[in-house]
Every structure is written in C-alpha cells, then in structure tokens.
LUMNU-906703 format. One record per residue: residue in three letters; x, y, z of N, C-alpha, C, O, CB in turn. Coordinates in nm, 3 decimals, decimal comma. Each point is the difference from the previous one (the first is absolute). Glycine has a CB too. Example, Ala and Ser with C-alpha at 12.3 -4.5 7.8 and 13.67 -1.06 7.14 Angstrom:
[ala [1,319 -0,569 0,780] [-0,089 0,119 0,000] [0,090 0,120 0,000] [0,104 -0,002 0,066] [-0,293 -0,115 0,059]];
[ser [0,154 0,222 -0,197] [0,082 0,119 0,006] [-0,077 0,109 0,073] [0,051 0,111 0,017] [0,067 -0,174 -0,232]];
% end
This chain:
[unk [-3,524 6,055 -2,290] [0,053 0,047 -0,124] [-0,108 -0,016 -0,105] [-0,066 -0,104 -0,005] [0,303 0,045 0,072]];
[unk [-0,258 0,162 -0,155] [-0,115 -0,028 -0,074] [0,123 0,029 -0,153] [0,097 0,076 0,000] [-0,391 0,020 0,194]];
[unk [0,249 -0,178 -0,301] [0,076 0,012 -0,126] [-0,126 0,035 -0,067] [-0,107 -0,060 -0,009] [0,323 -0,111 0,017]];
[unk [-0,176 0,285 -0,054] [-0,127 0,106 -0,112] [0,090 -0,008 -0,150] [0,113 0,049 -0,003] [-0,225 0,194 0,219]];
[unk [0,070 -0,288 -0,304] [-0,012 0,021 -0,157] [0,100 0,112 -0,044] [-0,043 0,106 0,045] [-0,215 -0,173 -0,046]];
[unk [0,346 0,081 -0,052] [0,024 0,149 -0,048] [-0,014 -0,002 -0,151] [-0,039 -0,104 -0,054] [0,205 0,166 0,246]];
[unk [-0,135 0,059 -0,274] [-0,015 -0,001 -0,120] [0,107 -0,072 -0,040] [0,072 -0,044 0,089] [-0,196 0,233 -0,102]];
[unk [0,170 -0,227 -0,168] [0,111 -0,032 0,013] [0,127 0,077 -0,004] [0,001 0,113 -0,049] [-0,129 -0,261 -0,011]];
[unk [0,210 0,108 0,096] [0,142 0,112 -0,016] [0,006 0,037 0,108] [0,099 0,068 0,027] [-0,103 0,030 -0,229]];
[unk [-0,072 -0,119 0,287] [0,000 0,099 0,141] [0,135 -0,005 0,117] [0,054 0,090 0,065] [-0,333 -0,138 -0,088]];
[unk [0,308 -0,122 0,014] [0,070 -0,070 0,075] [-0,047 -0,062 0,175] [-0,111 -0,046 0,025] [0,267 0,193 -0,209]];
[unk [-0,060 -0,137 0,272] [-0,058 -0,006 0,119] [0,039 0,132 0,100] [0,117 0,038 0,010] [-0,116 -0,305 -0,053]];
[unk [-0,105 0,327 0,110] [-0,008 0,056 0,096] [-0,104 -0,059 0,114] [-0,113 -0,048 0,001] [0,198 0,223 -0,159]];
[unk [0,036 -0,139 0,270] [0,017 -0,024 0,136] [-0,064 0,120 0,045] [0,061 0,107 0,002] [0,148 -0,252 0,003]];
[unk [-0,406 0,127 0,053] [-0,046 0,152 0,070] [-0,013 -0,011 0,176] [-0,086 -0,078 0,042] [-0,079 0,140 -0,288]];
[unk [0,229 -0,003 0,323] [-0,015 0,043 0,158] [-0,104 0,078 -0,023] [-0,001 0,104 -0,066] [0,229 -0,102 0,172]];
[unk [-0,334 -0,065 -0,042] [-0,095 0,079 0,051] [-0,028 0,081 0,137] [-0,098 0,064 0,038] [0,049 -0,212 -0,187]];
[unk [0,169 0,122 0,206] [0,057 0,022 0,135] [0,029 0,155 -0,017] [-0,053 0,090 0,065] [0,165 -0,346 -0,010]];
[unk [-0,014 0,270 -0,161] [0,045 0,168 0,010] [-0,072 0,009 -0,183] [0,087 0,054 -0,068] [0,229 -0,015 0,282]];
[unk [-0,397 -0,062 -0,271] [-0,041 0,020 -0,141] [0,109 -0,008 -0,070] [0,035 0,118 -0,013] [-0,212 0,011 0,052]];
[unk [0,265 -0,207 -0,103] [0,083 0,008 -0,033] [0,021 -0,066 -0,133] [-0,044 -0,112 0,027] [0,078 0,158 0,192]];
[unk [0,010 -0,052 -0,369] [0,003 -0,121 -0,059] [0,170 -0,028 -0,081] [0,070 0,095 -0,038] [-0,380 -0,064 0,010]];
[unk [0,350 -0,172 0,015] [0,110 -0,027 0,026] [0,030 -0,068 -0,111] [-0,007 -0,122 0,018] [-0,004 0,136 0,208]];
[unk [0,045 0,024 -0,351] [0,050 -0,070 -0,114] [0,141 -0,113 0,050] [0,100 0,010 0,071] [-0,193 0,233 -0,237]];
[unk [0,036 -0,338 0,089] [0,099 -0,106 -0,012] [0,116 0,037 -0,111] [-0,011 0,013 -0,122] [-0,182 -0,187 0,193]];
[unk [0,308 0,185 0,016] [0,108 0,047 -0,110] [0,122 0,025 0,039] [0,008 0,062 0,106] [-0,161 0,028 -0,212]];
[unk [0,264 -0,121 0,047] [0,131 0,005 0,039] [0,063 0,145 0,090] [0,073 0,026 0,097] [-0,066 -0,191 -0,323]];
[unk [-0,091 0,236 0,118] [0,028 0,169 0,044] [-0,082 0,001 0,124] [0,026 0,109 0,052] [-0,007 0,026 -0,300]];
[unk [-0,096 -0,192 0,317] [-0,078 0,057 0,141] [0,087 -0,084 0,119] [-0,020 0,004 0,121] [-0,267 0,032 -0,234]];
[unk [0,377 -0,104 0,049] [0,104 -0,137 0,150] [0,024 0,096 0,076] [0,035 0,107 -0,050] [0,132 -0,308 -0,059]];
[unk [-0,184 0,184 0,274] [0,059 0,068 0,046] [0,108 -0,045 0,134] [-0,070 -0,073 0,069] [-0,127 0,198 -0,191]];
[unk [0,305 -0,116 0,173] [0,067 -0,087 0,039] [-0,046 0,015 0,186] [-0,024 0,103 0,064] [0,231 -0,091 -0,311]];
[unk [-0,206 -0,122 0,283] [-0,071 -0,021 0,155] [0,097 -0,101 0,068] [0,046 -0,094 -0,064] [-0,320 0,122 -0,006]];
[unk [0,306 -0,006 0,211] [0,103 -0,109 0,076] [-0,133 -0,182 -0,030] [-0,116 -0,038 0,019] [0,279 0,298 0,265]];
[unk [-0,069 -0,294 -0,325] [-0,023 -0,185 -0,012] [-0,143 -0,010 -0,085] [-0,090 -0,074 0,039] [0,205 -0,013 0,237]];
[unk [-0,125 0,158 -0,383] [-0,134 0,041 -0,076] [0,033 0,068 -0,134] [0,106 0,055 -0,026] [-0,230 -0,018 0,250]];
[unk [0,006 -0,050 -0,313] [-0,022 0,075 -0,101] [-0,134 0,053 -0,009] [-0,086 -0,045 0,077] [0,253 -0,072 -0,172]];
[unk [-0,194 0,200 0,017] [-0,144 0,069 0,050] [0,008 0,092 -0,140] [0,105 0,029 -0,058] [-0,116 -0,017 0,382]];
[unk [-0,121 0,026 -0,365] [0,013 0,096 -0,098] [-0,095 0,157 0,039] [-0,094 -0,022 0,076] [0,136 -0,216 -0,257]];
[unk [-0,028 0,370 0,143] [0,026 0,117 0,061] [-0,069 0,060 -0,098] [0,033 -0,021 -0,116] [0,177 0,005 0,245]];
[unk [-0,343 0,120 -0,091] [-0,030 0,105 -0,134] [0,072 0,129 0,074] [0,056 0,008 0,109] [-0,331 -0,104 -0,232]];
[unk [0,251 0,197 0,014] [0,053 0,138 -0,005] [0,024 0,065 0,098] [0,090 0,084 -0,003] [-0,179 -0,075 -0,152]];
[unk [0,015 -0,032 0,267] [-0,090 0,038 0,162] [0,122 -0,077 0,090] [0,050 0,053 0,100] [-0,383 -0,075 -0,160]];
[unk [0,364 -0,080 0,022] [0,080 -0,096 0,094] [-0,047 -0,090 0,082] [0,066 -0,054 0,089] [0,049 0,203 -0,092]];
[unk [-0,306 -0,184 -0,038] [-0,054 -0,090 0,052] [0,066 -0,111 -0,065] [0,059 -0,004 -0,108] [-0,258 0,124 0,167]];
[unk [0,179 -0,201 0,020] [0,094 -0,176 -0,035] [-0,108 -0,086 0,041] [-0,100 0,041 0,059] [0,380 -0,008 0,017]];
[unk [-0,252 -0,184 -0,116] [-0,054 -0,081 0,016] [0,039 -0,135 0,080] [0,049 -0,089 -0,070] [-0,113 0,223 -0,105]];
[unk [0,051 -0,153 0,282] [0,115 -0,114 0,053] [-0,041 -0,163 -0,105] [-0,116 -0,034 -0,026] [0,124 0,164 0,354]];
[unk [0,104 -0,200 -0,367] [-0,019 -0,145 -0,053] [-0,143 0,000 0,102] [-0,096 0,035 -0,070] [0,392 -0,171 0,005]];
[unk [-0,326 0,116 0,168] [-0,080 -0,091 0,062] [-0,180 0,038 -0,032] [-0,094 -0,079 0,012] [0,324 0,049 0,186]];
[unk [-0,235 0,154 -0,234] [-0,127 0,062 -0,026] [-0,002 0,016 -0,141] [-0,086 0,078 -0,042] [0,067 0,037 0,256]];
[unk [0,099 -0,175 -0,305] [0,013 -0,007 -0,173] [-0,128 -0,117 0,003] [-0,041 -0,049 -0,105] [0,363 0,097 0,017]];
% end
C-alpha cells in the first residue's frame, strides 16, 4: 500500500490497479455484499475490506 499526498479537500480514494479503477470513500459508493461491506464506482468495480 503506498499513501500519496492529495491536495486538500480531496478526501480518500481507494485506486485498483488491477482493473484501473478509482474508488471514492463515501456513503453514496456502499455497496451491499453477503457477510461484508465494500464500496463500488460507477463501473461496479468494488473493493473487498481485505485489499482497502
């Protein structure tokens, strides 16, 4: 996991470099998973807890 600087205001995003993907931290991206929570961009890439 590398933690890079952002500007301010930016907040946190979660990036998969797996499928290029990037994953705002935010109520609006929850997405519901059996025995899990995970958050989801536009695409429907997700993020499992374990790779956060």
């Amino acid at each position: 996991m590398k933690m890079i600087p952002a500007p301010t205001g930016t907040g946190i995003i979660f990036r998969r470099t797996d499928v290029t993907a990037e994953i705002r931290a935010s109520w609006e991206r929850v997405v519901e998973l059996p025995r899990c929570t995970a958050l989801a961009d536009n695409t429907g890439h997700w993020s499992e807890p374990s790779s956060i």
